[in-house]
mmCIF file as Biopython writes it, N, C-alpha, C and O atoms, coordinates in Angstrom:
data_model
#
loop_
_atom_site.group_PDB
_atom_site.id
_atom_site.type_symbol
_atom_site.label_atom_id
_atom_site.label_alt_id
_atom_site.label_comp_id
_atom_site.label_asym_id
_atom_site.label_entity_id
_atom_site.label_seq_id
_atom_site.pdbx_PDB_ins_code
_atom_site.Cartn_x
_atom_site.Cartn_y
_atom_site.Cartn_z
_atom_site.occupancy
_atom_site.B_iso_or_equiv
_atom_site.auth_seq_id
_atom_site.auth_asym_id
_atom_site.pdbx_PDB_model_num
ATOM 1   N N  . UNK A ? 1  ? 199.407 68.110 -11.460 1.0 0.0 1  A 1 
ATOM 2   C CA . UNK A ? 1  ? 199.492 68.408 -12.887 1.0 0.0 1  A 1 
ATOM 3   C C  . UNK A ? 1  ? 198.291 69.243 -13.311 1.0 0.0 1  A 1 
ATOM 4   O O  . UNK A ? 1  ? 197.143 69.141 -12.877 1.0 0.0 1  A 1 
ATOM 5   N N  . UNK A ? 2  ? 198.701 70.001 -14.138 1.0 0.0 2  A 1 
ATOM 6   C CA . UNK A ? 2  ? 197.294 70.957 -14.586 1.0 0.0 2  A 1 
ATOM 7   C C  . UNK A ? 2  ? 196.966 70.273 -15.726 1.0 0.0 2  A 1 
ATOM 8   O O  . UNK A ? 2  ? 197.633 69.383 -16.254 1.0 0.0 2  A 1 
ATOM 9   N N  . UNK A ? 3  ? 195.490 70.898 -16.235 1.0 0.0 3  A 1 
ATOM 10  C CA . UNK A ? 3  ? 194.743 70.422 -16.835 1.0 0.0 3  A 1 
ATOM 11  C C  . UNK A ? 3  ? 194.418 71.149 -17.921 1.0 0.0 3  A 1 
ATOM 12  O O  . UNK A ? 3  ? 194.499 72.317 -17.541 1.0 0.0 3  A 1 
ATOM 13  N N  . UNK A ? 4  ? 194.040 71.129 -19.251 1.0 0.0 4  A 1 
ATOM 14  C CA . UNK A ? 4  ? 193.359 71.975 -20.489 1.0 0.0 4  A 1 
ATOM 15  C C  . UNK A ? 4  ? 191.972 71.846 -20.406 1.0 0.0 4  A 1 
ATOM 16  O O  . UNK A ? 4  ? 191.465 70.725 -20.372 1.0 0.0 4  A 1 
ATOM 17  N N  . UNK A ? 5  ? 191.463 72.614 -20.380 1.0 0.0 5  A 1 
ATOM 18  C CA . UNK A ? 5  ? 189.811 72.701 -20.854 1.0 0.0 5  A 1 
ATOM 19  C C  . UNK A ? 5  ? 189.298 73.498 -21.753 1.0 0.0 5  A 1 
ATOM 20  O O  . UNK A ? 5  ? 189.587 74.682 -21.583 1.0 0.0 5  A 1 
ATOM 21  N N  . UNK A ? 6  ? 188.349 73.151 -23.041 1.0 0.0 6  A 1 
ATOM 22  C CA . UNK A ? 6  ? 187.964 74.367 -23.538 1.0 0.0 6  A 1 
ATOM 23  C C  . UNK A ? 6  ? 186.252 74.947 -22.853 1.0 0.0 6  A 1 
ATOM 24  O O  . UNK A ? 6  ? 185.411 74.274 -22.258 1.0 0.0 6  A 1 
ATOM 25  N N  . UNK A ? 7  ? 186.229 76.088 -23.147 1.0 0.0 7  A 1 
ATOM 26  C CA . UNK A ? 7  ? 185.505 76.950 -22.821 1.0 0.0 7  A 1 
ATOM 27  C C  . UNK A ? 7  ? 184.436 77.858 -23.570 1.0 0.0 7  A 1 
ATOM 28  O O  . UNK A ? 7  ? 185.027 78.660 -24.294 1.0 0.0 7  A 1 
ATOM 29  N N  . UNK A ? 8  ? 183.270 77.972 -23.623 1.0 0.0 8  A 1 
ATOM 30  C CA . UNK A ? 8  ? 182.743 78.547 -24.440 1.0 0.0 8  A 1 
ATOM 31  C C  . UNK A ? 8  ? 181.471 79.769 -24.271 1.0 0.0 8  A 1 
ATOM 32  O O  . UNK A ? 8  ? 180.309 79.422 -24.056 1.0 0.0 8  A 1 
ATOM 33  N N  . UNK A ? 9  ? 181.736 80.733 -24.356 1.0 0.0 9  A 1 
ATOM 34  C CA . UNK A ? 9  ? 180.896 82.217 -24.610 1.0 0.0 9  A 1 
ATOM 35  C C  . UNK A ? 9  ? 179.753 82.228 -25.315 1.0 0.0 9  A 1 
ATOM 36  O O  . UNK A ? 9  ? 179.655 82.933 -26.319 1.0 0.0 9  A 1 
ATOM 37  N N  . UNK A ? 10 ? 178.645 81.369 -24.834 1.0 0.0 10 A 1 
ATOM 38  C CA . UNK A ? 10 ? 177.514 81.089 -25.445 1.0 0.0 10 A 1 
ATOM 39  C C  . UNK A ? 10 ? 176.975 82.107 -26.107 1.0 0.0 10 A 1 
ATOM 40  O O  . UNK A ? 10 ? 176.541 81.897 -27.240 1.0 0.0 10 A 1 
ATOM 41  N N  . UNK A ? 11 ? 176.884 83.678 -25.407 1.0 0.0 11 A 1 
ATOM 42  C CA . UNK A ? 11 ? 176.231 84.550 -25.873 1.0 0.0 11 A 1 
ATOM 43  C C  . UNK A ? 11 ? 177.032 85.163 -27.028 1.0 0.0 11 A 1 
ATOM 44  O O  . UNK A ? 11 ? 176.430 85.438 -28.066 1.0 0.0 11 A 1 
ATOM 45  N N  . UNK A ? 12 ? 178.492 85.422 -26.909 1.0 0.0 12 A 1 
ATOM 46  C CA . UNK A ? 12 ? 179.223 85.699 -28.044 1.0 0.0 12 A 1 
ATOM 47  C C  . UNK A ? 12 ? 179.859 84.805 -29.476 1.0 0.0 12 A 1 
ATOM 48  O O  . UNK A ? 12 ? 180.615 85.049 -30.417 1.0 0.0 12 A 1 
ATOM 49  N N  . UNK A ? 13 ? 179.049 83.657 -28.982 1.0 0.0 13 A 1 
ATOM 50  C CA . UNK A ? 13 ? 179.498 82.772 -29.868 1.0 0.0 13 A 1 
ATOM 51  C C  . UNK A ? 13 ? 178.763 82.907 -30.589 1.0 0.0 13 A 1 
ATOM 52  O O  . UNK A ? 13 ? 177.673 83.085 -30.046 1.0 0.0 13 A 1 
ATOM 53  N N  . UNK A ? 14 ? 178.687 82.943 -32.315 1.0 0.0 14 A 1 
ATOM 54  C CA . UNK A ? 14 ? 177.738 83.096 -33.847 1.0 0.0 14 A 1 
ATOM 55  C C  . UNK A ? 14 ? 177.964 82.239 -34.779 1.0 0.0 14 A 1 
ATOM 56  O O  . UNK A ? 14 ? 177.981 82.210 -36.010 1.0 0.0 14 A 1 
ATOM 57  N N  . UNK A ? 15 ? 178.114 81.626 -34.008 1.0 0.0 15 A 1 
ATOM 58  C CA . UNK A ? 15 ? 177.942 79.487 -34.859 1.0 0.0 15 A 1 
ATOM 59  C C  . UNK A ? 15 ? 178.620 79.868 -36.088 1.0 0.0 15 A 1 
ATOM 60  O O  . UNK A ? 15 ? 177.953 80.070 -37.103 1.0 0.0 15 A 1 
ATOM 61  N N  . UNK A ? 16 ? 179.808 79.978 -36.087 1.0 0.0 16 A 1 
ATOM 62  C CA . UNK A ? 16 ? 180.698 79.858 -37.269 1.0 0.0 16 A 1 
ATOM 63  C C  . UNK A ? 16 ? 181.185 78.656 -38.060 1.0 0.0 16 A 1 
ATOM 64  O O  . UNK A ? 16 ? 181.358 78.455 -39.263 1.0 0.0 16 A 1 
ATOM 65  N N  . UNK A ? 17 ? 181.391 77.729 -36.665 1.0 0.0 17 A 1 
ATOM 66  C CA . UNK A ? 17 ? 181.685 76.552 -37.082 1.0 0.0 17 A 1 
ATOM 67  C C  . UNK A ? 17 ? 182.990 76.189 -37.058 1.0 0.0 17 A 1 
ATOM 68  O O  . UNK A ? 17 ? 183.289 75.024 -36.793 1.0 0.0 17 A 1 
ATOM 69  N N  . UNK A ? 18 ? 184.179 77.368 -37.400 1.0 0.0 18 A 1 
ATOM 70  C CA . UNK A ? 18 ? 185.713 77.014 -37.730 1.0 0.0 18 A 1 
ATOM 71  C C  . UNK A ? 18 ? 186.050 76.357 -35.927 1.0 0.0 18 A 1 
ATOM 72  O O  . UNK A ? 18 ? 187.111 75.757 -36.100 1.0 0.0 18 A 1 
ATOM 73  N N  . UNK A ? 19 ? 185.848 76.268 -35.079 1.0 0.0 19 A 1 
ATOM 74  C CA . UNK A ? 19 ? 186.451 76.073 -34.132 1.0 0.0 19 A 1 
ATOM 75  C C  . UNK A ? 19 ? 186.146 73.743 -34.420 1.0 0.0 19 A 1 
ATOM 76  O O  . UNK A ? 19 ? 186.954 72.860 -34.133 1.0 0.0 19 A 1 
ATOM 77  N N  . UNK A ? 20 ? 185.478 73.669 -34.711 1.0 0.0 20 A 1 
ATOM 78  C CA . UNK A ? 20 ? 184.731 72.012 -35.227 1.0 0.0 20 A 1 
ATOM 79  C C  . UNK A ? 20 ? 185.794 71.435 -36.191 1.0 0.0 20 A 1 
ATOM 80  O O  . UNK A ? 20 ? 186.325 70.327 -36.259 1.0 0.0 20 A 1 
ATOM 81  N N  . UNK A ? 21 ? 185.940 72.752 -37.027 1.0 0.0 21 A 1 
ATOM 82  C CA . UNK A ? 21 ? 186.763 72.093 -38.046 1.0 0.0 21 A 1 
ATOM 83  C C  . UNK A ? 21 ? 188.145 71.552 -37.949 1.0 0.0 21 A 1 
ATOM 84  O O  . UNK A ? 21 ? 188.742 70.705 -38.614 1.0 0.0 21 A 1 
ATOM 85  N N  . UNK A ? 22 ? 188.643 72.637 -36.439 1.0 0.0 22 A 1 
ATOM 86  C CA . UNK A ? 22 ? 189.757 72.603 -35.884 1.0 0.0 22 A 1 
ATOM 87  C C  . UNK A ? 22 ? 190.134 71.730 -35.046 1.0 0.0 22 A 1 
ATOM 88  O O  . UNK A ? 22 ? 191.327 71.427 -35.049 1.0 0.0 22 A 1 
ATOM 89  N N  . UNK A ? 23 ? 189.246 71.105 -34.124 1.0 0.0 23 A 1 
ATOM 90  C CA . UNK A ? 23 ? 189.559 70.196 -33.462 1.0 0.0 23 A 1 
ATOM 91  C C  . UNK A ? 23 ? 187.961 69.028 -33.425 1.0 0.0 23 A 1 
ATOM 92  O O  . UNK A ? 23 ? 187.201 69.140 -32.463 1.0 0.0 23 A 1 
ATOM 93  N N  . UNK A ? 24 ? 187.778 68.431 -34.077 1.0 0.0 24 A 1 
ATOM 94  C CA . UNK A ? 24 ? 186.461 67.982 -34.582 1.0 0.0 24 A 1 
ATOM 95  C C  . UNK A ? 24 ? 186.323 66.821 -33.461 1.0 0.0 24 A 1 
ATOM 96  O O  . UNK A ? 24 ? 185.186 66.458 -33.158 1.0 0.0 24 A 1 
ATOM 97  N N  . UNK A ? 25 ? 187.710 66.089 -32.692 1.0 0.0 25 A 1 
ATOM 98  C CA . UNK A ? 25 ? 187.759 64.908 -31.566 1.0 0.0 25 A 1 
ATOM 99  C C  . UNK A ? 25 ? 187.110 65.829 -30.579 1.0 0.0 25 A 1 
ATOM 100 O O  . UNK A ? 25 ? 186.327 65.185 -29.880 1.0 0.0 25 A 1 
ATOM 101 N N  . UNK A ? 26 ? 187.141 66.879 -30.319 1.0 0.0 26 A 1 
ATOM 102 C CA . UNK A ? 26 ? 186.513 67.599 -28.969 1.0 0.0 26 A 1 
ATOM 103 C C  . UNK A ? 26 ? 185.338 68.584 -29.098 1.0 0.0 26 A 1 
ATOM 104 O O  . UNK A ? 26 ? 184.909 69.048 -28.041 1.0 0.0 26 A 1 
ATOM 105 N N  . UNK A ? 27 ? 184.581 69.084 -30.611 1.0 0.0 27 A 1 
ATOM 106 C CA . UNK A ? 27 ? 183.757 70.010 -30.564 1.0 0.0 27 A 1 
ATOM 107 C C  . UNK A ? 27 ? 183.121 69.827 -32.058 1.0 0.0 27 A 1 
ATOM 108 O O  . UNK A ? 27 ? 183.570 70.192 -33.145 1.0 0.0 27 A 1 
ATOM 109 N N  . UNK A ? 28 ? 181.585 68.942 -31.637 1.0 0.0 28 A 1 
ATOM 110 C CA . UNK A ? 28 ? 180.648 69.301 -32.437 1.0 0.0 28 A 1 
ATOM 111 C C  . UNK A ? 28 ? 180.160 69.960 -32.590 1.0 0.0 28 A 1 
ATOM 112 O O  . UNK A ? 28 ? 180.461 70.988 -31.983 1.0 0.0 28 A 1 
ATOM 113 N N  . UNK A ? 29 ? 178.781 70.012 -33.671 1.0 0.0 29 A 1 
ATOM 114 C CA . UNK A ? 29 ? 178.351 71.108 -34.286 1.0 0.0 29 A 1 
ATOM 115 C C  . UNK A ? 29 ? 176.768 70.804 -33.883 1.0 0.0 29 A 1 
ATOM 116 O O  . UNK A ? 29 ? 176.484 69.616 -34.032 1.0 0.0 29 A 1 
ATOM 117 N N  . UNK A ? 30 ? 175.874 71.491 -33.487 1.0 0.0 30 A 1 
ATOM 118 C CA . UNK A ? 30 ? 174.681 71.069 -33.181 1.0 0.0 30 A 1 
ATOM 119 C C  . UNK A ? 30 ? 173.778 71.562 -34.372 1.0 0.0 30 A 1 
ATOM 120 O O  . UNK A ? 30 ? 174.494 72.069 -35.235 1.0 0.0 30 A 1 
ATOM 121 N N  . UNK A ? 31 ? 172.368 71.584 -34.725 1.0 0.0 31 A 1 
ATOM 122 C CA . UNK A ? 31 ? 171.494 71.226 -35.460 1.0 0.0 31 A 1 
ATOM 123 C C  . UNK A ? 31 ? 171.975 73.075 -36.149 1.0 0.0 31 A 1 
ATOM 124 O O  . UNK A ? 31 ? 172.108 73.353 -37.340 1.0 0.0 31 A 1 
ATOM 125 N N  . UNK A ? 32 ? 172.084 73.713 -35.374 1.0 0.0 32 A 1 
ATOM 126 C CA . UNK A ? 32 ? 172.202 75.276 -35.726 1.0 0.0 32 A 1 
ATOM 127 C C  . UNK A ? 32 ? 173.410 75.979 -35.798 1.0 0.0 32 A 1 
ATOM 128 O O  . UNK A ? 32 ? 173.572 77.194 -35.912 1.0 0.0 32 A 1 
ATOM 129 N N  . UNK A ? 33 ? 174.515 74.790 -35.695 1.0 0.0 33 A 1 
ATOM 130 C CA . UNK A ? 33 ? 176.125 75.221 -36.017 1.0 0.0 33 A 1 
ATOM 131 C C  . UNK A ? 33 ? 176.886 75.514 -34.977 1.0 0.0 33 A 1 
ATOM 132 O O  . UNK A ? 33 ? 178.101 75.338 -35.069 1.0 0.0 33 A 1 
ATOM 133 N N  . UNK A ? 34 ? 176.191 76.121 -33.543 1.0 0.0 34 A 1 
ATOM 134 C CA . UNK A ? 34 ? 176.593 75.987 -32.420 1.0 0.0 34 A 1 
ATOM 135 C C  . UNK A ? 34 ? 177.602 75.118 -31.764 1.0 0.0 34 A 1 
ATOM 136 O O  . UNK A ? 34 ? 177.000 74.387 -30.978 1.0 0.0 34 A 1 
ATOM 137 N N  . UNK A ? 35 ? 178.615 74.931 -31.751 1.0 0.0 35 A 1 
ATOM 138 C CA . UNK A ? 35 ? 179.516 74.290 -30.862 1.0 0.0 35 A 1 
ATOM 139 C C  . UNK A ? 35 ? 178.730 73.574 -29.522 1.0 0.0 35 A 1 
ATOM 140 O O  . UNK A ? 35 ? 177.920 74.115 -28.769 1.0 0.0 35 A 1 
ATOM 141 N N  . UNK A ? 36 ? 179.362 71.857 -29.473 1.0 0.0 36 A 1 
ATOM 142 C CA . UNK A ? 36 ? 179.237 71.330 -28.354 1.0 0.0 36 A 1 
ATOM 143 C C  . UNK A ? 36 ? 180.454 70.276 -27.977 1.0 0.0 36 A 1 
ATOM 144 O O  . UNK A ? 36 ? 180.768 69.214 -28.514 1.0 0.0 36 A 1 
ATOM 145 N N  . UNK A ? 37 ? 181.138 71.124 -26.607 1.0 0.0 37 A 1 
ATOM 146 C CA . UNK A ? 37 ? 182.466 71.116 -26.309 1.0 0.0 37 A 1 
ATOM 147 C C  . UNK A ? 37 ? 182.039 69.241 -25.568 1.0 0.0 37 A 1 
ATOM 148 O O  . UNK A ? 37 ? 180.953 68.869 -25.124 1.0 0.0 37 A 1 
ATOM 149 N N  . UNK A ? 38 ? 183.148 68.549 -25.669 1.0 0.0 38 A 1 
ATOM 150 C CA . UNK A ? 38 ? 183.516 67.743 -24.981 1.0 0.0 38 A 1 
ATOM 151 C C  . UNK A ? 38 ? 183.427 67.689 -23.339 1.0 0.0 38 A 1 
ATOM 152 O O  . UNK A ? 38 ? 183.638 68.807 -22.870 1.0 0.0 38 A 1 
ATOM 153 N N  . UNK A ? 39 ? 183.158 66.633 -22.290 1.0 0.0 39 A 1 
ATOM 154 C CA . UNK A ? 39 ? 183.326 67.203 -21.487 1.0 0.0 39 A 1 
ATOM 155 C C  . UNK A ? 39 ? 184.842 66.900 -20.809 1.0 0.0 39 A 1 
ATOM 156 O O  . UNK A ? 39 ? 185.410 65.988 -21.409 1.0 0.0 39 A 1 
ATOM 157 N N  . UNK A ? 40 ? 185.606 67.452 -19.712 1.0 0.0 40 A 1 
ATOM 158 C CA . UNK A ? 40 ? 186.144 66.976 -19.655 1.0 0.0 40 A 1 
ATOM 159 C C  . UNK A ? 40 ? 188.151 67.407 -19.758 1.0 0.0 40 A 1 
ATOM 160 O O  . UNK A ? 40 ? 188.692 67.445 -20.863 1.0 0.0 40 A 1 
ATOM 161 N N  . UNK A ? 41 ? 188.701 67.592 -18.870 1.0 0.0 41 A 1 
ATOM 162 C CA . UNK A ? 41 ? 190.194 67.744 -19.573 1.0 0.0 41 A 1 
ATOM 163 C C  . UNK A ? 41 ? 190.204 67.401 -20.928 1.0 0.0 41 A 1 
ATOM 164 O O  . UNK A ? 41 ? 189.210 66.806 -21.341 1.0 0.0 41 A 1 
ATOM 165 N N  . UNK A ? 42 ? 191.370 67.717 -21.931 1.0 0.0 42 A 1 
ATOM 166 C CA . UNK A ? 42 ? 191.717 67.382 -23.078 1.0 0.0 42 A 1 
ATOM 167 C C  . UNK A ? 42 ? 193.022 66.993 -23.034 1.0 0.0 42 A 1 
ATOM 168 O O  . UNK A ? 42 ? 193.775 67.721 -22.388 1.0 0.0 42 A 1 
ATOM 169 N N  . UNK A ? 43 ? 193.524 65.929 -23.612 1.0 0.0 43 A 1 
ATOM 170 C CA . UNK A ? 43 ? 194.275 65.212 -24.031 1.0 0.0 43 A 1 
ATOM 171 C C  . UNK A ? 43 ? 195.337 65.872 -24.324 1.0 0.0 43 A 1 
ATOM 172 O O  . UNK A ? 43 ? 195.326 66.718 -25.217 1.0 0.0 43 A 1 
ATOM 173 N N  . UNK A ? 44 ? 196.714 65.505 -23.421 1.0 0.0 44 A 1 
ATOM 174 C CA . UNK A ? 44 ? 197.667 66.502 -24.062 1.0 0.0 44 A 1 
ATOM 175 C C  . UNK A ? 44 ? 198.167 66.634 -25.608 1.0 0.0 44 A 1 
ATOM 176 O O  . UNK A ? 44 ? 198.773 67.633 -25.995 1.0 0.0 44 A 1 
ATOM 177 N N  . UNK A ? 45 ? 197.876 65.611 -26.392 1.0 0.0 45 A 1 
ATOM 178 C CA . UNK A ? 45 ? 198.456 65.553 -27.635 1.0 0.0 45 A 1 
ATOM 179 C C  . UNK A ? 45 ? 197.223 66.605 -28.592 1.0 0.0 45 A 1 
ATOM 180 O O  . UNK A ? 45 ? 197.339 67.073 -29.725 1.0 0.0 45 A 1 
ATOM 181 N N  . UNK A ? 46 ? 195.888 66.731 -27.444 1.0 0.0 46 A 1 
ATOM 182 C CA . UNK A ? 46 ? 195.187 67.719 -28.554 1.0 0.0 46 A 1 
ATOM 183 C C  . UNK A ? 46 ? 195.276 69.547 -28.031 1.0 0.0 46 A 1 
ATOM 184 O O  . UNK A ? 46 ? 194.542 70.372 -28.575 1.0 0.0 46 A 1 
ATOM 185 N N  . UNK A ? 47 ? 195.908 69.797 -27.336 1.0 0.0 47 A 1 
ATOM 186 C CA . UNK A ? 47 ? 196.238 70.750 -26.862 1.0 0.0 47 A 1 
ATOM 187 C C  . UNK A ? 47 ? 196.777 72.423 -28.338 1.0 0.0 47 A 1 
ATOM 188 O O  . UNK A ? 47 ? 196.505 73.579 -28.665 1.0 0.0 47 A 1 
ATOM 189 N N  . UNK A ? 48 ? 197.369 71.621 -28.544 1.0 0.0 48 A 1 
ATOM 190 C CA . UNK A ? 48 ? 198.080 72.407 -29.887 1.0 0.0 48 A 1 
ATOM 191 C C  . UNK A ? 48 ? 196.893 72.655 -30.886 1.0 0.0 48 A 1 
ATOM 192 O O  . UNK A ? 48 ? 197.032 73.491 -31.779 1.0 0.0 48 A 1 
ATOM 193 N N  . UNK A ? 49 ? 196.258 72.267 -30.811 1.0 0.0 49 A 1 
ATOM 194 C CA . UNK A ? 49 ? 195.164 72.098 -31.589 1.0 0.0 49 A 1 
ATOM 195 C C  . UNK A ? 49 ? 194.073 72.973 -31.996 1.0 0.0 49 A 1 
ATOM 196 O O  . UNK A ? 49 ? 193.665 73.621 -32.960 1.0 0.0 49 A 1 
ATOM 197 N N  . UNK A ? 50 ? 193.655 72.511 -30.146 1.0 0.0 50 A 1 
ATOM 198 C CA . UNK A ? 50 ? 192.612 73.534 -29.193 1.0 0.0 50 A 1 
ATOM 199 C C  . UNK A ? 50 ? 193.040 74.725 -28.783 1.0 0.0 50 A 1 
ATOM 200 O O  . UNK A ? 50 ? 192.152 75.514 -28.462 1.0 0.0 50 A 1 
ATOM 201 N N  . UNK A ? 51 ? 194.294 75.133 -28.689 1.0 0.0 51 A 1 
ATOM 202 C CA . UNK A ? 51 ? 195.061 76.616 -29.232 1.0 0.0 51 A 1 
ATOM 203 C C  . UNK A ? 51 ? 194.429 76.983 -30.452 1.0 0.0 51 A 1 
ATOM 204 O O  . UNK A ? 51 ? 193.858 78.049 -30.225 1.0 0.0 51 A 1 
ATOM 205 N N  . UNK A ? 52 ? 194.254 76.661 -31.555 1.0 0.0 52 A 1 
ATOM 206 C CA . UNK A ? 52 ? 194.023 76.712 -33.010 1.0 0.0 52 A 1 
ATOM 207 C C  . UNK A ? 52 ? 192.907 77.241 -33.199 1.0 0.0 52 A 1 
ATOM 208 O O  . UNK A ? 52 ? 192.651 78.364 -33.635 1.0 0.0 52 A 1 
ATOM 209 N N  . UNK A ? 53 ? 191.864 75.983 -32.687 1.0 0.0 53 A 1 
ATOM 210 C CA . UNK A ? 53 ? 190.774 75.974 -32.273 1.0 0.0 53 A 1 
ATOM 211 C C  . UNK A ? 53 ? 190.427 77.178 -32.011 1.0 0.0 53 A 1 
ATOM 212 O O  . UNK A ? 53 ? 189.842 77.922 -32.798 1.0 0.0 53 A 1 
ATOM 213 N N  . UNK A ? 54 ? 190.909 77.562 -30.410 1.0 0.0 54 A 1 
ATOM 214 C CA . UNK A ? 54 ? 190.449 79.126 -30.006 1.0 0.0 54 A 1 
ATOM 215 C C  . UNK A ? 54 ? 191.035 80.039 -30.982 1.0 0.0 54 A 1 
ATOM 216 O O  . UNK A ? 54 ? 190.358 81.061 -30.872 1.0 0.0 54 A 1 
ATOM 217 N N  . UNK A ? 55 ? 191.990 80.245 -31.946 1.0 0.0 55 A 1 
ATOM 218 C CA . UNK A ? 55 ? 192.265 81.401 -32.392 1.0 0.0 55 A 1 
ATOM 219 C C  . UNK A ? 55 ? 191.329 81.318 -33.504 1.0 0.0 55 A 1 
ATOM 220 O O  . UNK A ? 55 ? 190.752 82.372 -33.773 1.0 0.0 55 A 1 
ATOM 221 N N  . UNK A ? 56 ? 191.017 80.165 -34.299 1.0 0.0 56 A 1 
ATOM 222 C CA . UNK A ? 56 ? 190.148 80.590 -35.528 1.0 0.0 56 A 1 
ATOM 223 C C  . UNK A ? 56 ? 188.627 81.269 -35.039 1.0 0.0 56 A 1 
ATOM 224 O O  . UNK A ? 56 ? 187.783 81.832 -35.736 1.0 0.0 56 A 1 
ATOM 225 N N  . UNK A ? 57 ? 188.629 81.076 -34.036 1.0 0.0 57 A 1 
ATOM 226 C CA . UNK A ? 57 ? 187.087 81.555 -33.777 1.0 0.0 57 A 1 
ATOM 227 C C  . UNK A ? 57 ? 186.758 83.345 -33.733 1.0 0.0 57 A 1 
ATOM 228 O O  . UNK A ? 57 ? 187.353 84.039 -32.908 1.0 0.0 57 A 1 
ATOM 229 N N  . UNK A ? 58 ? 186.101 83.746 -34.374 1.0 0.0 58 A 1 
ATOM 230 C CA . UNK A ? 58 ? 186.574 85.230 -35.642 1.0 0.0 58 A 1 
ATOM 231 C C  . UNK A ? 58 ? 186.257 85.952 -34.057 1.0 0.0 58 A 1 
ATOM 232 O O  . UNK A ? 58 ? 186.985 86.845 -33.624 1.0 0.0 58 A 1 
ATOM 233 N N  . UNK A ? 59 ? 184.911 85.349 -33.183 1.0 0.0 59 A 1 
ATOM 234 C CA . UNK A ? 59 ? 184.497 86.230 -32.222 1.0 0.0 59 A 1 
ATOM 235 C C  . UNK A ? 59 ? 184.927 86.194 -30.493 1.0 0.0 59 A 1 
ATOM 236 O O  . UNK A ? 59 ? 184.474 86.708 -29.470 1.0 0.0 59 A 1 
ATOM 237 N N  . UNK A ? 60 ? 186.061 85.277 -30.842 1.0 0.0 60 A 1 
ATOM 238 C CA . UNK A ? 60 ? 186.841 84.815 -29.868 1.0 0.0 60 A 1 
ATOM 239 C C  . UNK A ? 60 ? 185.788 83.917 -28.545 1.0 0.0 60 A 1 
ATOM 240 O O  . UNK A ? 60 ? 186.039 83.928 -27.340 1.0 0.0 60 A 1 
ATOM 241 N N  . UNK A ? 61 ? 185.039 83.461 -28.972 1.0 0.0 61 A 1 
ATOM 242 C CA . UNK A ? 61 ? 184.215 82.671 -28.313 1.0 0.0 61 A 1 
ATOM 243 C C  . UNK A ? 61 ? 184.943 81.197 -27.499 1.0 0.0 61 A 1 
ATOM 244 O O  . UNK A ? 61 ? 184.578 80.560 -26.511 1.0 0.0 61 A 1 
ATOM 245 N N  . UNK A ? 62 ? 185.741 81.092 -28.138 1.0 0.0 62 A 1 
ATOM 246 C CA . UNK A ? 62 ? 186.281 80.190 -27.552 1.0 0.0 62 A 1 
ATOM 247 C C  . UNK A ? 62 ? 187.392 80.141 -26.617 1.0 0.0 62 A 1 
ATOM 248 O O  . UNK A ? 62 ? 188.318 80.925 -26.831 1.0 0.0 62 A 1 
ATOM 249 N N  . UNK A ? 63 ? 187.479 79.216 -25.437 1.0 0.0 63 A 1 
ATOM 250 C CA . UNK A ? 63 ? 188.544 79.971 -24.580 1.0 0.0 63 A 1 
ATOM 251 C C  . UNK A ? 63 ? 189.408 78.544 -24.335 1.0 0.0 63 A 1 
ATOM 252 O O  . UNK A ? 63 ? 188.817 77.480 -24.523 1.0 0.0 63 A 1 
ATOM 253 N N  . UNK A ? 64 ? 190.396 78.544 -24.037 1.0 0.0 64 A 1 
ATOM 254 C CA . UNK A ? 64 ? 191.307 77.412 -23.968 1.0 0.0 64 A 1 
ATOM 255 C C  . UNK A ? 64 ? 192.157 77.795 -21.959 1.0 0.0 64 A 1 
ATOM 256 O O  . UNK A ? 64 ? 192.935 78.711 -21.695 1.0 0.0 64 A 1 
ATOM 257 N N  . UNK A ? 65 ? 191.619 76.741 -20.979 1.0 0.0 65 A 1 
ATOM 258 C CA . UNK A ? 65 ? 191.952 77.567 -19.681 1.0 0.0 65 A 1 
ATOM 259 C C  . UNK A ? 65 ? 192.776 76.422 -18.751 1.0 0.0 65 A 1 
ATOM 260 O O  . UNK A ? 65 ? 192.808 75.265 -19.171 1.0 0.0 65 A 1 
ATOM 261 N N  . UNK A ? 66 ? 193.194 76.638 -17.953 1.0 0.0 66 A 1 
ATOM 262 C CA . UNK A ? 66 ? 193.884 75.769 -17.348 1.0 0.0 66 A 1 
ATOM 263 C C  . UNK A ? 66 ? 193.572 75.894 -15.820 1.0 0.0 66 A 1 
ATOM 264 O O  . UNK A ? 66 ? 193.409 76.892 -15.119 1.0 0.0 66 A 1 
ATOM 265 N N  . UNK A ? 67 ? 193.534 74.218 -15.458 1.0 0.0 67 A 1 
ATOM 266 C CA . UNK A ? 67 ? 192.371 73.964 -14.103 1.0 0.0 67 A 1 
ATOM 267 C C  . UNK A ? 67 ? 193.969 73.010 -13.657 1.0 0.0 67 A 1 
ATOM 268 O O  . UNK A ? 67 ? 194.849 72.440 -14.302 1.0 0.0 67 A 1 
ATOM 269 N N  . UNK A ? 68 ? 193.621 73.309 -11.937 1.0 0.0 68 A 1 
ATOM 270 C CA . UNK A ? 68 ? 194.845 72.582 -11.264 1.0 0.0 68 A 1 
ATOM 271 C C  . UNK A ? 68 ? 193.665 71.907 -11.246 1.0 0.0 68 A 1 
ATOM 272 O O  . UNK A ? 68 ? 192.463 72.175 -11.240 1.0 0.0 68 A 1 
ATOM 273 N N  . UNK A ? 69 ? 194.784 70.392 -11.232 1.0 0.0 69 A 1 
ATOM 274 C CA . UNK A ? 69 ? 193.832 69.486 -10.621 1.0 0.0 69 A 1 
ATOM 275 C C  . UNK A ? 69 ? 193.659 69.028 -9.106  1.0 0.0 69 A 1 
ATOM 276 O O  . UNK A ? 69 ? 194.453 69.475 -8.278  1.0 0.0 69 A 1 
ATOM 277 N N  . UNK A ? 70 ? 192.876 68.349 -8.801  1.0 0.0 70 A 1 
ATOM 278 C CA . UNK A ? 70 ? 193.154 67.865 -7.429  1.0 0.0 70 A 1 
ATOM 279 C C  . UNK A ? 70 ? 194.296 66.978 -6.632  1.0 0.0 70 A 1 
ATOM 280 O O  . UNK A ? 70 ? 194.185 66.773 -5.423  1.0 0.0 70 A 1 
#
């Protein structure tokens, strides 16, 4: 079975924040607005979400990828 993970473009990322707002169970906000991803597969029921997630992000910093598992 494959797996969801999100992904994140540290250098292109500009602490917007909308990606937190979008899926807030998998991605806080650190002292400077910066995103801090979960670790970890994501939950299939948050999947739809973390789609969302990656599209609100204006600088596309966020990536939504899929890992076979073992």
């Amino acid at each position: 079975m494959n797996q969801r993970r999100l992904g994140i473009d540290p250098i292109a990322c500009k602490a917007h924040g909308l990606c937190a707002d979008e899926l807030p169970e998998a991605i806080t906000l650190d002292e400077w607005g910066y995103p801090i991803l979960s670790t970890g597969p994501l939950p299939p029921k948050s999947v739809r979400r973390a789609k969302a997630a990656a599209a609100a992000c204006p600088v596309l910093a966020l990536r939504l990828t899929t890992v076979k598992s073992p």
